[in-house]
C-alpha positions in Angstrom: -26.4 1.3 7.7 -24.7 1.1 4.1 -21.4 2.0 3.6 -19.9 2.7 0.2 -15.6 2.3 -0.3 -14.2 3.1 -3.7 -11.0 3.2 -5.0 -11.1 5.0 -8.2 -10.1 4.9 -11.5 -6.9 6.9 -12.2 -4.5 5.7 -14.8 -6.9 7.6 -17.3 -4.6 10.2 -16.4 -1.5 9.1 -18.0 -3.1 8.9 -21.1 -1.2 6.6 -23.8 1.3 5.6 -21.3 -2.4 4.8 -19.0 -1.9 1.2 -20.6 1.3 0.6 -19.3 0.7 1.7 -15.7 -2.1 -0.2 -15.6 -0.3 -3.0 -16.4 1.9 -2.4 -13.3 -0.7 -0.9 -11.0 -3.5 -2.9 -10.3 -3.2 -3.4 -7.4 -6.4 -4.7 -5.1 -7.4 -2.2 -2.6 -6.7 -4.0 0.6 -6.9 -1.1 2.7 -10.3 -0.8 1.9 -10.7 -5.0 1.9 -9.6 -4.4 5.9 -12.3 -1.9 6.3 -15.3 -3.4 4.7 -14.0 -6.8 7.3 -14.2 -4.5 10.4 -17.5 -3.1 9.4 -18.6 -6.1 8.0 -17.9 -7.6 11.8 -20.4 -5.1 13.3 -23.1 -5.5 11.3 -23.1 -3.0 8.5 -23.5 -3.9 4.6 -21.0 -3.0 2.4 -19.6 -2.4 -1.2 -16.4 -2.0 -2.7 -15.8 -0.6 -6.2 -12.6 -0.6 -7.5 -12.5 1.3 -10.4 -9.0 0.8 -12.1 -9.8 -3.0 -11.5 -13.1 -2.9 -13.0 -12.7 0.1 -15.5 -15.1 2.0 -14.0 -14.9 6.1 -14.8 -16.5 8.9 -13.2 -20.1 8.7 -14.3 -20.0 5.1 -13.6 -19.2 4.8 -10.1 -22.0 8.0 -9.8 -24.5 5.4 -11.0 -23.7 2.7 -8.8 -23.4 4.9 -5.6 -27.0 6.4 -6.5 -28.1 2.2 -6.9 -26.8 1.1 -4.1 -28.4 3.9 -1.8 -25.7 4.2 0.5 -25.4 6.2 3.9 -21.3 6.8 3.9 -19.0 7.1 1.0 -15.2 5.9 1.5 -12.7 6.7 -0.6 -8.5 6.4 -0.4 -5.8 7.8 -2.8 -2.0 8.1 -2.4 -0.4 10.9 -3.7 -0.2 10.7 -7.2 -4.2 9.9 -7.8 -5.5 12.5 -4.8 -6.2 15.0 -7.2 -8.5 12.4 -9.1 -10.2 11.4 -6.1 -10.8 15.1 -5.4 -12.8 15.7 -8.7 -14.8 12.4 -7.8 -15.8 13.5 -4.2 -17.0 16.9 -6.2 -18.9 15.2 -8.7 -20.3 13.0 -5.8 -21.2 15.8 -3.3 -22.8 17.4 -6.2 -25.4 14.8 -6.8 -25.4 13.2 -3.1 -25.1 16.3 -1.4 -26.6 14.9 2.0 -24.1 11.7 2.1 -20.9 12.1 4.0 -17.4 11.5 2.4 -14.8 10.3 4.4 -11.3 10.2 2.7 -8.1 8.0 4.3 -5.2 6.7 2.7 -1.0 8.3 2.6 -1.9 11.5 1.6 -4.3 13.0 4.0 -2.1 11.5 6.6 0.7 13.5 5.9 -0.7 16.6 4.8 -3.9 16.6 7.1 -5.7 20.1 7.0 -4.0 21.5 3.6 -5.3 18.1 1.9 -8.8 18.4 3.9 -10.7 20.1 0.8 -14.1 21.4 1.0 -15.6 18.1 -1.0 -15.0 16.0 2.2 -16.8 15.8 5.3 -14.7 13.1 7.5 -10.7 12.2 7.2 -9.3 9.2 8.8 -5.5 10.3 10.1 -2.8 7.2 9.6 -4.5 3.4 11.2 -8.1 3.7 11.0 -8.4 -0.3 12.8 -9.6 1.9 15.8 -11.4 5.2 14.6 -13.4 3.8 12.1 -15.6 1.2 13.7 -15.7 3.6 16.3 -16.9 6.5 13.6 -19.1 4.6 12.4 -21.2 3.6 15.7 -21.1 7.2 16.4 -22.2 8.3 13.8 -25.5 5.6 12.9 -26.2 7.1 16.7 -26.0 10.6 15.6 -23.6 11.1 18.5 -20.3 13.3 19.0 -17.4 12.1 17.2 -14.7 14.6 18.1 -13.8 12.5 20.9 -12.5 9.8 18.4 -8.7 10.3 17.6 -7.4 10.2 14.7 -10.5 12.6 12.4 -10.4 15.6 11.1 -14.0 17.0 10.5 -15.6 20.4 9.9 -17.7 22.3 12.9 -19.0 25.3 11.8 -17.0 25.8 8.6 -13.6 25.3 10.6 -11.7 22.3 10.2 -10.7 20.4 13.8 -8.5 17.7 14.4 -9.5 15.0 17.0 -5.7 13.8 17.5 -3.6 11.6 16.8 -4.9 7.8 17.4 -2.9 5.2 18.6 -1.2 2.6 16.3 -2.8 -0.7 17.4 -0.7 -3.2 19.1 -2.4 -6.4 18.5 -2.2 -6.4 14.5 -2.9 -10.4 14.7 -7.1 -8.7 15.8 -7.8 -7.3 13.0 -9.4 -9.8 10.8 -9.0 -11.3 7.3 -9.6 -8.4 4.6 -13.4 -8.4 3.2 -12.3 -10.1 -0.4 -15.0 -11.4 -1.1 -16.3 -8.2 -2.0 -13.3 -7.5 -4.5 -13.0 -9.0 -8.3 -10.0 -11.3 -7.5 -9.5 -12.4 -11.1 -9.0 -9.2 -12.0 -5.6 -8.7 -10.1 -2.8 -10.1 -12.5 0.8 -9.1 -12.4 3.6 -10.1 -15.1 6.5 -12.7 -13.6 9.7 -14.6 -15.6 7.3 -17.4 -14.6 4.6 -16.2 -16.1 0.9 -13.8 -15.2 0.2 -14.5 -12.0 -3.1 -13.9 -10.4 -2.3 -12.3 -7.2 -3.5 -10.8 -3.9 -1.7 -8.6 -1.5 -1.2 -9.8 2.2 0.7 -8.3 5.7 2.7 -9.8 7.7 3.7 -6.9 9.9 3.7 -3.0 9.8 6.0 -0.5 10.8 9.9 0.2 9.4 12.4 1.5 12.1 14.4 2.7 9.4 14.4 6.5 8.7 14.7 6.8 5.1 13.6 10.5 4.0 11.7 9.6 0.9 9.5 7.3 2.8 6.9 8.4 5.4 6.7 6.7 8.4 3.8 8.7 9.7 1.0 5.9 7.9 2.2 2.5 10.2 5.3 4.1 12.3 8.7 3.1 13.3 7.6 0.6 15.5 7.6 -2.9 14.0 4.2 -5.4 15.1 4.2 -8.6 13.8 1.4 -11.0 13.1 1.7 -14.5 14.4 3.0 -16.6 11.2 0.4 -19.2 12.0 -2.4 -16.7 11.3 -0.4 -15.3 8.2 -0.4 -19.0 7.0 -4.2 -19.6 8.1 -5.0 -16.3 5.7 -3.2 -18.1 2.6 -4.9 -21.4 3.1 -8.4 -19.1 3.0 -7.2 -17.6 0.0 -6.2 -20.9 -1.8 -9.3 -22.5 -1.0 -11.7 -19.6 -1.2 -10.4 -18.0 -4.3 -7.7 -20.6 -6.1 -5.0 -17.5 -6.0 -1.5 -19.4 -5.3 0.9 -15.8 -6.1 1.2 -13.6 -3.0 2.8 -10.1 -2.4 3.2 -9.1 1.1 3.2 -5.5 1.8 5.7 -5.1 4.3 8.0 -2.3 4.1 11.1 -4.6 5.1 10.0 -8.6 4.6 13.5 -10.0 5.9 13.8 -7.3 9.0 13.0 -10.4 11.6 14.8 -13.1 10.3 13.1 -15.5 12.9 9.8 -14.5 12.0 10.5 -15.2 8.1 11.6 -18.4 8.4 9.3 -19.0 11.3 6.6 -18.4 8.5 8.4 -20.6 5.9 8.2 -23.8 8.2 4.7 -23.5 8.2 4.0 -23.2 4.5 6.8 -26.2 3.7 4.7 -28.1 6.6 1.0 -27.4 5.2 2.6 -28.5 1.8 1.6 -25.7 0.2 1.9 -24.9 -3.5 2.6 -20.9 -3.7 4.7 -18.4 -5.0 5.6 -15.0 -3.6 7.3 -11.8 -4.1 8.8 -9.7 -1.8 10.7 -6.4 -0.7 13.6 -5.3 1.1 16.9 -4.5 2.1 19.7 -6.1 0.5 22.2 -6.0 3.8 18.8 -8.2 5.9 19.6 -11.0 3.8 21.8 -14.4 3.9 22.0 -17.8 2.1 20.0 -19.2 5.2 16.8 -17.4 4.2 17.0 -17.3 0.8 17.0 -20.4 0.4 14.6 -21.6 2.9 12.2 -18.9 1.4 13.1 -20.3 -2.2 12.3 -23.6 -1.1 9.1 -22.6 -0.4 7.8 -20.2 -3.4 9.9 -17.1 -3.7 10.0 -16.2 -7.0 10.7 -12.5 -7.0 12.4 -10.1 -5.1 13.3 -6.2 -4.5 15.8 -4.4 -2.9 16.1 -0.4 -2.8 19.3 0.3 -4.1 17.9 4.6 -5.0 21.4 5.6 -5.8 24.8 5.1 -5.8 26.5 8.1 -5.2 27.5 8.5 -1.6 26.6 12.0 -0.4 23.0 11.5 -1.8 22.6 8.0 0.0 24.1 10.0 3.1 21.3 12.6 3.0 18.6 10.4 2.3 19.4 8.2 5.2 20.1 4.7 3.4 22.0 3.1 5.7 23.1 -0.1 3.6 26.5 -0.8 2.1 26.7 -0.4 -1.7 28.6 -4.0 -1.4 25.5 -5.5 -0.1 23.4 -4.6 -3.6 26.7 -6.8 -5.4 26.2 -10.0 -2.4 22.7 -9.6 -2.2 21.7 -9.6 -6.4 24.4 -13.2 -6.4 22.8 -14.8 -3.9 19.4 -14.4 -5.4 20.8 -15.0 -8.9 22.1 -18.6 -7.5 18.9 -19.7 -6.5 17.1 -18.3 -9.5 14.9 -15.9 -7.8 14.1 -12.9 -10.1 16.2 -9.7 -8.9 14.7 -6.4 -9.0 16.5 -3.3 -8.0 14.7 0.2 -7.5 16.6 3.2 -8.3 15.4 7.0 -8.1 16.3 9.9 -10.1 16.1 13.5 -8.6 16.7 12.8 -5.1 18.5 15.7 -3.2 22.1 17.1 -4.5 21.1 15.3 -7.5 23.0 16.2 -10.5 23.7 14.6 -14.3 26.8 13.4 -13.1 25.3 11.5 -10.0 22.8 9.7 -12.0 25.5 8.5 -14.7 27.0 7.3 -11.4 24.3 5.3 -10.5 23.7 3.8 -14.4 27.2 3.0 -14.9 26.9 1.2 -11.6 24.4 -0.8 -13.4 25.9 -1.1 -16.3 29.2 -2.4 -14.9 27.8 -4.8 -12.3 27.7 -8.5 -13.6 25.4 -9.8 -10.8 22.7 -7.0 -11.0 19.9 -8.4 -14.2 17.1 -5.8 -13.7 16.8 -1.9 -12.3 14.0 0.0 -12.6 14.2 3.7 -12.4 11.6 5.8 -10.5 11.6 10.1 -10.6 11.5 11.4 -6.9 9.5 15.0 -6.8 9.5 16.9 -4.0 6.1 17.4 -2.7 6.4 21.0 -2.0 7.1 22.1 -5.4 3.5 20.1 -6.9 0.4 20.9 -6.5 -1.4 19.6 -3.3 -4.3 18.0 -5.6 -1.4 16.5 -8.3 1.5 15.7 -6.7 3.6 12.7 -8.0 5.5 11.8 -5.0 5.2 7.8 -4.7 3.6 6.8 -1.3 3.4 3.4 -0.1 -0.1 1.0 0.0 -1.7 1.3 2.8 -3.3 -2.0 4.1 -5.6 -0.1 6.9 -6.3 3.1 6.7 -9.4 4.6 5.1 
């Protein structure tokens, strides 16, 4: 059986400013990457086309489904591109009208049936590392799927949900992501230190932290970790299978198990490995101790969420880190030359002109903090199902 993934092409959208986001965007689909492995693993052929990557539109991707003759089309979208994969499941159902489309990724997760439009036939519900090579056995056997949690699917024009699945436990099972079948020369991302070219990796999933602009319904509160040896094993693949030395971990919160970070720094410094990194995370889960043992061995970058500074709105959305921390946390990163990011969003709840000047002249004033970026928060009940803005995190396993 062939199975088809895309990710599509969707900075298109943003017309002049498309350049700039692309810029910042591209970002390899490892989601599907974990996907086409598992598949892979039981025997099925499969394709990836990642359209923003690749510049591939519409008609193009059309083409290359109808060459490839496949029996299953993937696809994923977050929130702010779901409306583009929408019109390419359309155009695809119009000219493939006897090939299932299964969609995954943040938004269907959270928004399940309202999302579940008429142009898909399947939708994988948070992890897929469970339902989908069970989906797909099921369905190469034409057997019944609705005993598979975690898939909404259509039976007799009405749209039924299987359940929730379980959040595997064993995260170190799941195997390296299918790269091979991705353009990795094509993922390049801007650094004081230069273009880097890049892949994504994991190192755990989950965030017990209950910020409201974040969903935890994707990966959960509940923190698993992979085993830093097989973390380090994935890099040295990468190096010697692709010559990328720049790596991002997608973690939510990299620093949240101190141990386990510089667990996983021991192991790089002892392979000898030349890398550089970037990571994310909270600027109160950091001390000298780890930043420079992560320094040491290739951190180049890193983020913390600083969102605002006004204290009611930090109160209401649930960010539970001193605003002194932001102040230690940029100095200490300063000292060992690490390049300092802090995020910031505009138009979170009680939000006001007065509370964003807060948060600028907070900027303004600080002598430790370099760089902020600013994001705009939307609410996703006042956009359109199909359009909304609202920033969702990458998913590494879902469809």
């Amino acid at each position: 059986m062939k199975i088809l993934l895309i990710f599509p092409k969707w900075t298109g959208e943003y017309g002049i400013l498309g350049h700039f986001a692309k810029k910042a965007s591209v970002w390899p689909p490892i989601n599907l990457a974990y996907l086409a492995a598992i598949a892979e693993n039981r025997g099925y052929e499969v394709k990836i086309i990642a359209g923003e990557a690749e510049d591939i539109p519409i008609n193009g991707m059309i083409s290359r489904t109808a060459m490839f003759k496949t029996d299953i089309i993937g696809l994923t979208a977050t929130t702010p591109f779901f409306h583009v994969v929408v019109e390419l499941a359309k155009s695809l159902k119009q000219k493939f009208s006897e090939i299932p489309i299964v969609i995954g990724g943040a938004h269907i997760t959270i928004l399940k049936e309202k999302a579940f439009n008429p142009c898909f036939d399947y939708a994988f519900i948070r992890e897929a590392d469970k339902s989908w090579p069970l989906f797909l056995d099921e369905y190469e056997k034409g057997e019944d799927i609705s005993k598979i949690k975690g898939i909404l699917y259509r039976d007799k024009g009405r749209i039924k949900f299987t359940g929730e699945s379980e959040f595997i436990s064993d995260i170190d099972s799941t195997p390296f992501p299918a790269r091979h079948l991705l353009k990795v020369g094509k993922y390049n991302i801007g650094t004081l230190r230069g273009v880097k070219n890049f892949t994504t990796i994991m190192t755990m999933r989950g965030c017990p932290f209950k910020c409201i602009f974040c969903s935890r319904k994707v990966f959960g509160s509940r923190v698993r970790k992979r085993s830093p040896r097989l973390v380090v094993d994935e890099i040295i693949s990468i190096i010697s299978k692709y010559n990328i030395k720049h790596f991002i971990p997608l973690d939510d919160t990299f620093t949240l198990d101190k141990k386990h970070v510089l667990e996983l720094c021991e192991i790089i410094e002892s392979e000898k490995l030349d890398i550089t990194f970037d990571i994310s995370t909270r600027a109160n889960l950091i001390d000298e101790d780890i930043v420079s043992k992560m320094a040491k061995v290739g951190l180049i970058r890193i983020s913390y969420g600083l969102e605002s500074v006004n204290p009611n709105i930090r109160r209401i959305m649930k960010k539970e880190v001193p605003l002194e921390s932001y102040e230690i946390a940029n100095k200490l990163t300063n000292k060992y030359n690490i390049e300092t990011l802090n995020s910031c969003m505009i138009g979170l709840p009680c939000e006001s002109v007065d509370t964003i000047r807060e948060t600028l002249h907070f900027l303004r004033k600080s002598r430790e903090i370099k760089q902020a970026n600013l994001s705009i928060a939307i609410d996703r009940k006042s956009t359109r199902l199909n359009s909304s803005h609202t920033d969702i995190s990458r998913m590494p396993s879902s469809a």
